[in-house]
Biotite code that builds the C-alpha atoms (Angstrom):
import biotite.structure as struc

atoms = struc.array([
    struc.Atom([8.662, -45.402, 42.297], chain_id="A", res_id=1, res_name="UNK", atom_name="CA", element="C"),
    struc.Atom([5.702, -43.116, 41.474], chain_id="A", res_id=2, res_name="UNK", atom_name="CA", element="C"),
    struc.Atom([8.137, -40.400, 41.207], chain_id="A", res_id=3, res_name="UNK", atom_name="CA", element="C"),
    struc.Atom([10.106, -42.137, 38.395], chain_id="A", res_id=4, res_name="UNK", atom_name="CA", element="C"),
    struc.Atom([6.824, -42.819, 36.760], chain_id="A", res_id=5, res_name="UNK", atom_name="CA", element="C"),
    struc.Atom([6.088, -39.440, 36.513], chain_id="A", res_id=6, res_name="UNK", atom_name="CA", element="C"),
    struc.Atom([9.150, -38.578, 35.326], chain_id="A", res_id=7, res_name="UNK", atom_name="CA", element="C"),
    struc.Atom([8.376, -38.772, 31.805], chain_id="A", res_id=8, res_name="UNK", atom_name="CA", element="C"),
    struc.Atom([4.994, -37.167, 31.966], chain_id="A", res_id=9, res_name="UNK", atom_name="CA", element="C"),
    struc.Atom([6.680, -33.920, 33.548], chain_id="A", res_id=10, res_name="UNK", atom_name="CA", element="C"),
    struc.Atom([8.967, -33.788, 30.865], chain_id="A", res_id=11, res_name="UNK", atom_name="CA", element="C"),
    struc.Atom([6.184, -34.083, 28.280], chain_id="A", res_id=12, res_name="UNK", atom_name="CA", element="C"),
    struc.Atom([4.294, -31.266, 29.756], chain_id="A", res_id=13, res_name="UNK", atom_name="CA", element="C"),
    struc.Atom([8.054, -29.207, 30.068], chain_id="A", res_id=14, res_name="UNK", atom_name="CA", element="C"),
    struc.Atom([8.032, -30.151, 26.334], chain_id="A", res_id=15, res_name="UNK", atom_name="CA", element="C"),
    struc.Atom([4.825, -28.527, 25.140], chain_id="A", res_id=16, res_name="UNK", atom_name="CA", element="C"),
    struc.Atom([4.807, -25.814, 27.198], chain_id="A", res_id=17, res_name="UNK", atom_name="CA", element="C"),
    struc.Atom([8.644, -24.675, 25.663], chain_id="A", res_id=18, res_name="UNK", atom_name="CA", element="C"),
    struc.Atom([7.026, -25.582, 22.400], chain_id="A", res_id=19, res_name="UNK", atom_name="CA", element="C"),
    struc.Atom([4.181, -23.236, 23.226], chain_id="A", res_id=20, res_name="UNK", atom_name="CA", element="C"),
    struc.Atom([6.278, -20.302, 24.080], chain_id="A", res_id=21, res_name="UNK", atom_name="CA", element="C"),
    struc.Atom([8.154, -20.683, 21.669], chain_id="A", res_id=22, res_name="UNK", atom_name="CA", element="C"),
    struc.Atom([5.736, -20.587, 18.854], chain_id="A", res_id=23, res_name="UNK", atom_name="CA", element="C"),
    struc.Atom([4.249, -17.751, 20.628], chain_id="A", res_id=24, res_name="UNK", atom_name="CA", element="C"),
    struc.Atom([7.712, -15.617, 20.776], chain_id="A", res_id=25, res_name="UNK", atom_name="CA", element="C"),
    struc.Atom([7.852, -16.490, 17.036], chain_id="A", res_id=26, res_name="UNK", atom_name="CA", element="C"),
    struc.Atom([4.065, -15.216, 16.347], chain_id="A", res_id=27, res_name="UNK", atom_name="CA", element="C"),
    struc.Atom([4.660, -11.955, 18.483], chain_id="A", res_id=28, res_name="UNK", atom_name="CA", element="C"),
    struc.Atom([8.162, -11.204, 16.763], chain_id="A", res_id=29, res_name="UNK", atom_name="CA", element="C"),
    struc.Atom([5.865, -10.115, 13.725], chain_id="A", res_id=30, res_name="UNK", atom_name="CA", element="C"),
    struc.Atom([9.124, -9.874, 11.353], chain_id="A", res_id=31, res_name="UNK", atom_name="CA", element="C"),
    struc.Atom([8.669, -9.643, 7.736], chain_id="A", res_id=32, res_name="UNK", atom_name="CA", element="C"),
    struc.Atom([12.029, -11.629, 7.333], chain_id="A", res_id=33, res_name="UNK", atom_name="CA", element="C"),
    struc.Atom([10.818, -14.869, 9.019], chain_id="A", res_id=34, res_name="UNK", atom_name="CA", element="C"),
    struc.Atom([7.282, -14.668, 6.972], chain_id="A", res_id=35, res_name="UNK", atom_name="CA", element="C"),
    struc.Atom([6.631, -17.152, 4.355], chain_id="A", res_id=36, res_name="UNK", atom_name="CA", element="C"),
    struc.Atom([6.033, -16.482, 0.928], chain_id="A", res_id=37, res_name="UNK", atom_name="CA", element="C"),
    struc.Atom([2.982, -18.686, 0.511], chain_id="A", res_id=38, res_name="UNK", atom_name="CA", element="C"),
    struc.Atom([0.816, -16.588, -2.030], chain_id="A", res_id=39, res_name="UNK", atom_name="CA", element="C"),
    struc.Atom([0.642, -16.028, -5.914], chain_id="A", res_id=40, res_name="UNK", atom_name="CA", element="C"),
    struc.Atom([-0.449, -12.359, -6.533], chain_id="A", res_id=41, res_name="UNK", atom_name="CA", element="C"),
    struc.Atom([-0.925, -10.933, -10.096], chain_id="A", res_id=42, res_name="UNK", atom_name="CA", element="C"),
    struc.Atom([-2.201, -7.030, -10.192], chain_id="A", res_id=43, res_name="UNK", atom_name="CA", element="C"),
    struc.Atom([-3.740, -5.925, -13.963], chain_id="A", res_id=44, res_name="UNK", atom_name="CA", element="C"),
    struc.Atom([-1.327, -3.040, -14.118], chain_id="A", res_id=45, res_name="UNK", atom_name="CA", element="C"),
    struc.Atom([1.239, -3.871, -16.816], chain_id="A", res_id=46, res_name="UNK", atom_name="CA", element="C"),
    struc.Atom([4.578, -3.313, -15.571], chain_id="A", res_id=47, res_name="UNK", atom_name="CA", element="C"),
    struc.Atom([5.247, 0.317, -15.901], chain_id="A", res_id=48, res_name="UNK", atom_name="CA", element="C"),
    struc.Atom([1.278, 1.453, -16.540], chain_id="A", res_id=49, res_name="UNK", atom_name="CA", element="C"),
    struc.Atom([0.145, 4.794, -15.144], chain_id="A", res_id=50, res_name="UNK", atom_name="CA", element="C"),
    struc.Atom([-3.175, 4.566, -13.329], chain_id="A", res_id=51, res_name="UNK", atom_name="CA", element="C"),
    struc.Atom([-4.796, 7.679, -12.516], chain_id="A", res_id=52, res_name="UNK", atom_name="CA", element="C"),
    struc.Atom([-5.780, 8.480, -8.675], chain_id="A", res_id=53, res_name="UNK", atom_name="CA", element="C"),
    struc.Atom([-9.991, 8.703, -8.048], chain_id="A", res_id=54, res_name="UNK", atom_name="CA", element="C"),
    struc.Atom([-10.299, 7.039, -12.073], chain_id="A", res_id=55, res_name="UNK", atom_name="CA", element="C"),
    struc.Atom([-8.803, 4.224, -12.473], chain_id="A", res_id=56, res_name="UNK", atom_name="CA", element="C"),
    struc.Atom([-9.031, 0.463, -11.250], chain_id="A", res_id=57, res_name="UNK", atom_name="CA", element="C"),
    struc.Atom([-6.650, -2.106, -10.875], chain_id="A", res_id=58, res_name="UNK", atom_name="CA", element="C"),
    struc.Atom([-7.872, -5.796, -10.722], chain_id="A", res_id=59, res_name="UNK", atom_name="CA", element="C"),
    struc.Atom([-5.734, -7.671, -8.011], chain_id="A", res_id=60, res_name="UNK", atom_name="CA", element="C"),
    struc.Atom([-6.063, -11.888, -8.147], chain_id="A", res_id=61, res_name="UNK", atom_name="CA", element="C"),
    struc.Atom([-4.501, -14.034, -5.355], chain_id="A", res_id=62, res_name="UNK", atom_name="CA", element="C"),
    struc.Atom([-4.442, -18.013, -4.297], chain_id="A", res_id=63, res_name="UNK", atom_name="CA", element="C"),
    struc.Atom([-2.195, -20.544, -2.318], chain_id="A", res_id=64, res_name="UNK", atom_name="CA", element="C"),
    struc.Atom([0.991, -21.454, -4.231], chain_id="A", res_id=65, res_name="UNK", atom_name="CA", element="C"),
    struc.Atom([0.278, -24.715, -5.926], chain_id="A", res_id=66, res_name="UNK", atom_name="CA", element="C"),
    struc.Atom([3.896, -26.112, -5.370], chain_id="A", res_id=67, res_name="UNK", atom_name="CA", element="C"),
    struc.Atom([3.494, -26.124, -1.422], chain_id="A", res_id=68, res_name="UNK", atom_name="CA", element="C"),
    struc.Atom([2.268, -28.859, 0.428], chain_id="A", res_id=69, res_name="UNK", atom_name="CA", element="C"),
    struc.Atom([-1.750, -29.806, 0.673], chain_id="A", res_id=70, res_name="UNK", atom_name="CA", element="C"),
    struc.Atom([-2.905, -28.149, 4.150], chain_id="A", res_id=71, res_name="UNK", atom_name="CA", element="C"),
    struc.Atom([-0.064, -24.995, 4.177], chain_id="A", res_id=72, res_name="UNK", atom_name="CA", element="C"),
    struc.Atom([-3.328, -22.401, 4.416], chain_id="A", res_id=73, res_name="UNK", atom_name="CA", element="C"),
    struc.Atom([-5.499, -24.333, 6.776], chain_id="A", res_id=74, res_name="UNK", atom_name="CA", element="C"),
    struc.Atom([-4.726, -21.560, 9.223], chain_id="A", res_id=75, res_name="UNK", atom_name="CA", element="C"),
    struc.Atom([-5.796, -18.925, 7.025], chain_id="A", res_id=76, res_name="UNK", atom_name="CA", element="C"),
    struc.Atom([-8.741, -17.083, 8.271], chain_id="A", res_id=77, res_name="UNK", atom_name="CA", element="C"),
    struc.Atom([-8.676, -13.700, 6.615], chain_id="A", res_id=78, res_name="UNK", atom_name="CA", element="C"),
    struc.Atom([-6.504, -11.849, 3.288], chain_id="A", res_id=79, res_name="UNK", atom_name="CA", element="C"),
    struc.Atom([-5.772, -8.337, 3.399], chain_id="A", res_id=80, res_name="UNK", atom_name="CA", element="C"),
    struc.Atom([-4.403, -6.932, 0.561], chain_id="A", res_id=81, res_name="UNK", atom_name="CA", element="C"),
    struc.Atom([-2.331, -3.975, 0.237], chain_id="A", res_id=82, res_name="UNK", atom_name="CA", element="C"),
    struc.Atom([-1.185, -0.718, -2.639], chain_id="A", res_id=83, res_name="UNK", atom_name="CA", element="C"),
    struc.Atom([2.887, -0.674, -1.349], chain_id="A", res_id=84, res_name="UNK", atom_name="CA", element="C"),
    struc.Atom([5.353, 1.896, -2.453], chain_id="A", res_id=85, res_name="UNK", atom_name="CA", element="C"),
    struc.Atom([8.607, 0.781, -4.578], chain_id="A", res_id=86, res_name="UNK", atom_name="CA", element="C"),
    struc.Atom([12.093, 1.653, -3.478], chain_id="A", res_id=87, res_name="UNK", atom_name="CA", element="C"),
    struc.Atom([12.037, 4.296, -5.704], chain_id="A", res_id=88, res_name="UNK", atom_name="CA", element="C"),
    struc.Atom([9.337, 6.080, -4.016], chain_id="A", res_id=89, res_name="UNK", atom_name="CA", element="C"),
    struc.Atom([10.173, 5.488, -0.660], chain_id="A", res_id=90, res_name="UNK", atom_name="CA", element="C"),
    struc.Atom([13.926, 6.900, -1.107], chain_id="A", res_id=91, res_name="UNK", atom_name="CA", element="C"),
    struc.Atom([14.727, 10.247, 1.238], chain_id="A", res_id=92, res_name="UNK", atom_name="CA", element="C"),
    struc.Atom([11.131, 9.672, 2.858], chain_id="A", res_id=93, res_name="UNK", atom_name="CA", element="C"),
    struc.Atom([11.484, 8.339, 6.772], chain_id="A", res_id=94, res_name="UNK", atom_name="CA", element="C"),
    struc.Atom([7.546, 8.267, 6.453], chain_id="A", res_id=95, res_name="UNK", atom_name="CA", element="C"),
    struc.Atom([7.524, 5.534, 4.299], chain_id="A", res_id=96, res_name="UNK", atom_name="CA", element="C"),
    struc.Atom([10.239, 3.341, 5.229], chain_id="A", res_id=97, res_name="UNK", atom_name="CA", element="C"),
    struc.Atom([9.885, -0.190, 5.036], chain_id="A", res_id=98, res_name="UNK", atom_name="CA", element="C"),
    struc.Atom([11.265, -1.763, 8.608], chain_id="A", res_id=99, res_name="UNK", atom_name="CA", element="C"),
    struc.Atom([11.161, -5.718, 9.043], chain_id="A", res_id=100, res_name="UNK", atom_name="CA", element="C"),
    struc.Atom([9.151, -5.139, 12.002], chain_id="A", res_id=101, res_name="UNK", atom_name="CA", element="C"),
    struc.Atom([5.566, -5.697, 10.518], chain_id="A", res_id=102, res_name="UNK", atom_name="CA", element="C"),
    struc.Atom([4.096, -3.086, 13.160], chain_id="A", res_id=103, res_name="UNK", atom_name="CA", element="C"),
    struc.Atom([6.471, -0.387, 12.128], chain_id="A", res_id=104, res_name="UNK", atom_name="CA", element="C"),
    struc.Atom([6.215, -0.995, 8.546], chain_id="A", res_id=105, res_name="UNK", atom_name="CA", element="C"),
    struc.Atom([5.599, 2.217, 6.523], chain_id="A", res_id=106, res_name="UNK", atom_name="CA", element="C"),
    struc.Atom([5.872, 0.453, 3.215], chain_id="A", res_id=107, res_name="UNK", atom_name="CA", element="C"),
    struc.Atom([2.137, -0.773, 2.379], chain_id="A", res_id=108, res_name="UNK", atom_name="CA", element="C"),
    struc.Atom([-0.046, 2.338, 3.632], chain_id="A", res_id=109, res_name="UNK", atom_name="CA", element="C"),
    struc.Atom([-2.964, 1.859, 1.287], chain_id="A", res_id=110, res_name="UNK", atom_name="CA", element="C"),
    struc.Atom([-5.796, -1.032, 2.058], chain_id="A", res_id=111, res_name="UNK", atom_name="CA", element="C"),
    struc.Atom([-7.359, -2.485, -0.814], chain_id="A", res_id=112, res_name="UNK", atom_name="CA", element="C"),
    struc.Atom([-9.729, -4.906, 1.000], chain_id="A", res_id=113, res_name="UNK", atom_name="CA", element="C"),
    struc.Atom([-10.018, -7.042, 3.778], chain_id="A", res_id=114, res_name="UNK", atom_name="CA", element="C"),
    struc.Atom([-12.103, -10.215, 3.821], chain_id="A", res_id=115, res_name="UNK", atom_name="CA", element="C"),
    struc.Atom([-12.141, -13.563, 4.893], chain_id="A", res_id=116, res_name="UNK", atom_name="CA", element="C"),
    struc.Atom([-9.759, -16.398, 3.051], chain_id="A", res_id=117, res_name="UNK", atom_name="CA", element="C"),
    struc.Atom([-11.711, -18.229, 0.511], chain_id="A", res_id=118, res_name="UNK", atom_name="CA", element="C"),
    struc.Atom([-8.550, -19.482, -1.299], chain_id="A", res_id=119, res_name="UNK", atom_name="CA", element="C"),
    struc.Atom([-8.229, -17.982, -5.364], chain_id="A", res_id=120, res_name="UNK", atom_name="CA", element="C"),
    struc.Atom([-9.784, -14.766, -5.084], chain_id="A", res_id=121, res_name="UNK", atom_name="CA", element="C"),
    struc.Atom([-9.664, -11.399, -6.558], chain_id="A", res_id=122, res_name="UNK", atom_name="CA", element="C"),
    struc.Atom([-10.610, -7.749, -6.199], chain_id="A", res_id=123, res_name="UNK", atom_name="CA", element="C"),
    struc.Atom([-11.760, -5.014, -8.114], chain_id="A", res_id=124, res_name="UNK", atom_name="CA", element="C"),
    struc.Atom([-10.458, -1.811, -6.963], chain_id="A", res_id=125, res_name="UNK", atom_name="CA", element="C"),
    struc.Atom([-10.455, 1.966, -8.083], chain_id="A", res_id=126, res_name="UNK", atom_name="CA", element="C"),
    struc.Atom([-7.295, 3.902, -6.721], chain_id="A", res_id=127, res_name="UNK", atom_name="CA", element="C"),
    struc.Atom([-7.790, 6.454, -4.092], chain_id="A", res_id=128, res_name="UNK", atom_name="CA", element="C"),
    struc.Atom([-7.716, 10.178, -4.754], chain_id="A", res_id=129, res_name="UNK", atom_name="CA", element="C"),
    struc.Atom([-5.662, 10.607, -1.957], chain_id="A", res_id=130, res_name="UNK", atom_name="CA", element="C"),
    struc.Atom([-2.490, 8.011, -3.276], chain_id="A", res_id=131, res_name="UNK", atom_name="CA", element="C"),
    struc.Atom([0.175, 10.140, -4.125], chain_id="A", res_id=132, res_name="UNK", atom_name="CA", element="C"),
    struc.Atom([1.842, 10.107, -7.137], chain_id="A", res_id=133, res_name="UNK", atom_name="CA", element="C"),
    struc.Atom([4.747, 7.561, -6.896], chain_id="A", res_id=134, res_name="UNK", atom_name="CA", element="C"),
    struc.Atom([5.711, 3.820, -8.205], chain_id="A", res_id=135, res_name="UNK", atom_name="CA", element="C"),
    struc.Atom([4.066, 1.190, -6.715], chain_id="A", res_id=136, res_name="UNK", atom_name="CA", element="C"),
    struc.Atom([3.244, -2.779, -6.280], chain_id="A", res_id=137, res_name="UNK", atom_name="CA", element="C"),
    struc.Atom([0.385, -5.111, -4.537], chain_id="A", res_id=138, res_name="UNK", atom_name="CA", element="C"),
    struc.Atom([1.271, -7.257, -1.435], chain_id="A", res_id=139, res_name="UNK", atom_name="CA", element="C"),
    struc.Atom([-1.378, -9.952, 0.018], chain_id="A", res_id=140, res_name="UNK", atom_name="CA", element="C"),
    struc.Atom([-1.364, -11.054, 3.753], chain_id="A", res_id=141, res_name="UNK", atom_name="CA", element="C"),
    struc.Atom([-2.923, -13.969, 5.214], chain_id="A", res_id=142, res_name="UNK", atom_name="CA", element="C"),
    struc.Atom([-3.889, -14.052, 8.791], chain_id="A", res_id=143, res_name="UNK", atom_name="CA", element="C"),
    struc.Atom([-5.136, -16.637, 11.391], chain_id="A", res_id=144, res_name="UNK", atom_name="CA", element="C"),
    struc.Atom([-7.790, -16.613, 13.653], chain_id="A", res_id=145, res_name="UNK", atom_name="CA", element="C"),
    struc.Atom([-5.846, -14.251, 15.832], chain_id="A", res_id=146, res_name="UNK", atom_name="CA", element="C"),
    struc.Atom([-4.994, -11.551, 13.473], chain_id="A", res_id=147, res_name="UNK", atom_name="CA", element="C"),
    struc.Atom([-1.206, -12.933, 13.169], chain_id="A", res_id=148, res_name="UNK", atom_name="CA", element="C"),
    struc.Atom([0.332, -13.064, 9.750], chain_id="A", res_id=149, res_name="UNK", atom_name="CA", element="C"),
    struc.Atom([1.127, -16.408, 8.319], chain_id="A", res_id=150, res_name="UNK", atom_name="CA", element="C"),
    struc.Atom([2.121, -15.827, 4.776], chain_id="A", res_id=151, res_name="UNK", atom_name="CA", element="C"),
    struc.Atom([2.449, -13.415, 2.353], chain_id="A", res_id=152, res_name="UNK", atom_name="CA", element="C"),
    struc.Atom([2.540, -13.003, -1.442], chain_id="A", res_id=153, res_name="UNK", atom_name="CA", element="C"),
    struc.Atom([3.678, -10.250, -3.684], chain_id="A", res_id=154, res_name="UNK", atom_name="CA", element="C"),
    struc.Atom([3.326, -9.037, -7.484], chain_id="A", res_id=155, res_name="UNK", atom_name="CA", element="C"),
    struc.Atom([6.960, -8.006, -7.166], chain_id="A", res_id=156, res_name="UNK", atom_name="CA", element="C"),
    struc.Atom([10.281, -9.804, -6.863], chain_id="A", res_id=157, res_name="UNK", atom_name="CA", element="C"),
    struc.Atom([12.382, -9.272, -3.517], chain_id="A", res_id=158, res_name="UNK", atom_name="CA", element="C"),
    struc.Atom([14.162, -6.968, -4.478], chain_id="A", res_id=159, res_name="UNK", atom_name="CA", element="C"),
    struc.Atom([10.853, -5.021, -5.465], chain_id="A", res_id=160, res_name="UNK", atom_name="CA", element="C"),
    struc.Atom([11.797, -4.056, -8.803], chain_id="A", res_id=161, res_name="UNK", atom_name="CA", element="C"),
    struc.Atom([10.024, -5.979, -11.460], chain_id="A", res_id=162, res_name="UNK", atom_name="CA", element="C"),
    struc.Atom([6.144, -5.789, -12.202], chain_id="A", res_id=163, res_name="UNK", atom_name="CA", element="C"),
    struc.Atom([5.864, -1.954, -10.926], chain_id="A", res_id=164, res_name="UNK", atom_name="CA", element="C"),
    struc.Atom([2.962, 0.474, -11.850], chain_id="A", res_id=165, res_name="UNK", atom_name="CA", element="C"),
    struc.Atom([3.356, 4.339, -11.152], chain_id="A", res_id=166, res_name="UNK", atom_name="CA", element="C"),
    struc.Atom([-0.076, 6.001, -9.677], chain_id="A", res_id=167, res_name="UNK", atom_name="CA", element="C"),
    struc.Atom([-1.102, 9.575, -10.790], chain_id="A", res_id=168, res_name="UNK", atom_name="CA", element="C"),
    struc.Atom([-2.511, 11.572, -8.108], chain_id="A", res_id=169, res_name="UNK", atom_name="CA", element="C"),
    struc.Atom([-5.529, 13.140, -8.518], chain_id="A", res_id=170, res_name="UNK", atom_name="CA", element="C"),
    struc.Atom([-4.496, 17.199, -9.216], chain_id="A", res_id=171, res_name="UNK", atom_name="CA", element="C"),
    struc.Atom([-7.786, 18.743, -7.644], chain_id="A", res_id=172, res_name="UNK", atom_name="CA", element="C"),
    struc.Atom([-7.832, 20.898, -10.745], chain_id="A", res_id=173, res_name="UNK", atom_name="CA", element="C"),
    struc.Atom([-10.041, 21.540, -13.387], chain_id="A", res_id=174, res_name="UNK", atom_name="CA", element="C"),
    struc.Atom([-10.173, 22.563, -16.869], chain_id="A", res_id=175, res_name="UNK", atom_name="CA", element="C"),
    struc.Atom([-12.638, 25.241, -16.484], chain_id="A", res_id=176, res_name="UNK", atom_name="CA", element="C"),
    struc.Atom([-11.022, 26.794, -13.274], chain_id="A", res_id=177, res_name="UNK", atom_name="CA", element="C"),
    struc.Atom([-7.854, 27.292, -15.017], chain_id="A", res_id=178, res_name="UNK", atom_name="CA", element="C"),
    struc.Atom([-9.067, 28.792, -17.970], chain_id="A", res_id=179, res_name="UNK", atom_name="CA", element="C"),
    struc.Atom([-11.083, 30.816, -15.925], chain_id="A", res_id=180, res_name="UNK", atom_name="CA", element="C"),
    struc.Atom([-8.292, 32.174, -13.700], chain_id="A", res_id=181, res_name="UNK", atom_name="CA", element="C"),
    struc.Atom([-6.058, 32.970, -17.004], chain_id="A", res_id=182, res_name="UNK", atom_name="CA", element="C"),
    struc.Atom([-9.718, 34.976, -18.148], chain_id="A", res_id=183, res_name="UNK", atom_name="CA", element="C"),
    struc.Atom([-9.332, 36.594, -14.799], chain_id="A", res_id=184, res_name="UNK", atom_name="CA", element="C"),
    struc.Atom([-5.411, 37.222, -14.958], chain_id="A", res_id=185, res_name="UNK", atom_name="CA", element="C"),
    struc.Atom([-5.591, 38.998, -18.800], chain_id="A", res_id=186, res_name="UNK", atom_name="CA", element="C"),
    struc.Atom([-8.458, 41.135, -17.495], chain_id="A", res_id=187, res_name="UNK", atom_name="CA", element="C"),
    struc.Atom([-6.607, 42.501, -14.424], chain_id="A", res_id=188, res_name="UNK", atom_name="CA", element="C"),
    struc.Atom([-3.510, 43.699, -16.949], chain_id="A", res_id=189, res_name="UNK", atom_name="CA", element="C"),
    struc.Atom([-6.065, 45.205, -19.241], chain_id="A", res_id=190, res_name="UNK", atom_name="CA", element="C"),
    struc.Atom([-7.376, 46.750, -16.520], chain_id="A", res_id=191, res_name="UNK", atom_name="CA", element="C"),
    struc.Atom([-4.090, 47.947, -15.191], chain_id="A", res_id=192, res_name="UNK", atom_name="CA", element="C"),
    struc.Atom([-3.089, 49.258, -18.193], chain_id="A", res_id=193, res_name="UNK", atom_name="CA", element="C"),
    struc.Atom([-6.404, 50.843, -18.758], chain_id="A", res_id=194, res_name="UNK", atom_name="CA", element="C"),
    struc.Atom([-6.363, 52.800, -15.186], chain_id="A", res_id=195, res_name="UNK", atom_name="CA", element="C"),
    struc.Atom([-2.495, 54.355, -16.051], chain_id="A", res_id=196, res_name="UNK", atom_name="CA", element="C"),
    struc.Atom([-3.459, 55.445, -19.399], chain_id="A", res_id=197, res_name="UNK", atom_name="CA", element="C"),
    struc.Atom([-6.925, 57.338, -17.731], chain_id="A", res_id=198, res_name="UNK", atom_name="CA", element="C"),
    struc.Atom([-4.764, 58.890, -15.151], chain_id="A", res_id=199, res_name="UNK", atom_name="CA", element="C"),
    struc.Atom([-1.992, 60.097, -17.652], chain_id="A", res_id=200, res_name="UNK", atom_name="CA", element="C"),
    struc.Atom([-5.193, 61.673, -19.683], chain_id="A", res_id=201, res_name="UNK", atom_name="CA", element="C"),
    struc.Atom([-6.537, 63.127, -16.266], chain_id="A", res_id=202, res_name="UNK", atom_name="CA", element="C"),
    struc.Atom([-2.867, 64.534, -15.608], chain_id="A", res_id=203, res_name="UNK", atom_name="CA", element="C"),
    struc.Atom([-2.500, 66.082, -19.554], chain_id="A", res_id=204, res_name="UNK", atom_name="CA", element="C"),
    struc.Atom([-5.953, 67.647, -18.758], chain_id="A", res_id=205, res_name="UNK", atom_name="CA", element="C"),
    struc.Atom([-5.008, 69.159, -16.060], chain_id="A", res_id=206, res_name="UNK", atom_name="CA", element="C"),
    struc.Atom([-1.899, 70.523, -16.920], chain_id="A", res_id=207, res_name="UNK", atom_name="CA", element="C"),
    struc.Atom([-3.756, 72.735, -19.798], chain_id="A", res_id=208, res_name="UNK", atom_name="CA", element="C"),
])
């Protein structure tokens, strides 16, 4: 009789633990497909706007999507928002693929900033001189206390081709140094030309 009795308790426990793994197989499977799109992002960048590398900033603003159900970020513990490359910028480059696998992702390489989630928020951020020069868009990530993504919001569309801003890479070049190295070119002709007419004067010379 006490065996029937517990019947119903051991299937209980069965119950939670299967729910358990399975929301734990669902956590660890880390795919971008099965991630929610719980986040409004806006970037300043107007769609198409060149922002230089090492100059520029870009002003990134995020929050919950109002349409979704009171309680969908409770789990949010910290945002970490990211510069992404576009298709266009990825094509014929293995290095920056974007894979649905959120731990082999090459497509968001750039932090902006990490912090904890305080709901609407917003950054102020000047490009790195290291970004190369390419088309790009902003992607925010929400985490839980575990450092498992939960949501995600964009300032593109899926197909990533709206809202795009290109980034100008810093050329490590200065005014000065080039004029300097054209002053330095021009004086090593004149100087060329200089030493063949001396020598043709030294050979006439000679030759008398």
């Amino acid at each position: 009789m006490a065996s029937t009795a517990a019947r119903p308790l051991l299937l209980l426990a069965s119950a939670v633990v299967l729910a358990s793994f399975l929301a734990t197989a669902a956590h660890a499977s880390g795919l971008f497909s099965t991630l929610p799109k719980t986040l409004v992002v806006t970037a300043s960048p107007t769609p198409g706007a060149v922002v230089k590398g090492g100059e520029d900033k870009i002003k990134v603003t995020w929050g919950l999507n109002k349409s979704l159900p009171a309680g969908t970020d409770d789990k949010y513990k910290t945002i970490k928002v990211k510069l992404c490359y576009a298709p266009v910028s990825q094509k014929d480059r293995p290095w920056r693929k974007t894979v649905d696998h959120l731990n082999k992702d090459k497509t968001c390489q750039f932090k902006i900033v990490a912090r904890p989630y305080a709901g609407n928020d917003s950054v102020e951020w000047t490009v790195e001189k290291d970004a190369p020069t390419g088309t790009y868009f902003v992607r925010v990530y929400a985490f839980d206390a575990m450092d498992g993504e939960l949501g995600y919001g964009e300032t593109t569309d899926a197909k990533k081709t709206t809202n795009l801003f290109q980034v100008e890479a810093i050329s490590g070049r200065h005014a000065t140094l080039d004029i300097v190295s054209i002053c330095f070119s021009v004086f090593s002709v004149v100087s060329l030309f200089g030493f063949f007419y001396n020598e043709k004067r030294k050979g006439k010379a000679e030759s008398k």
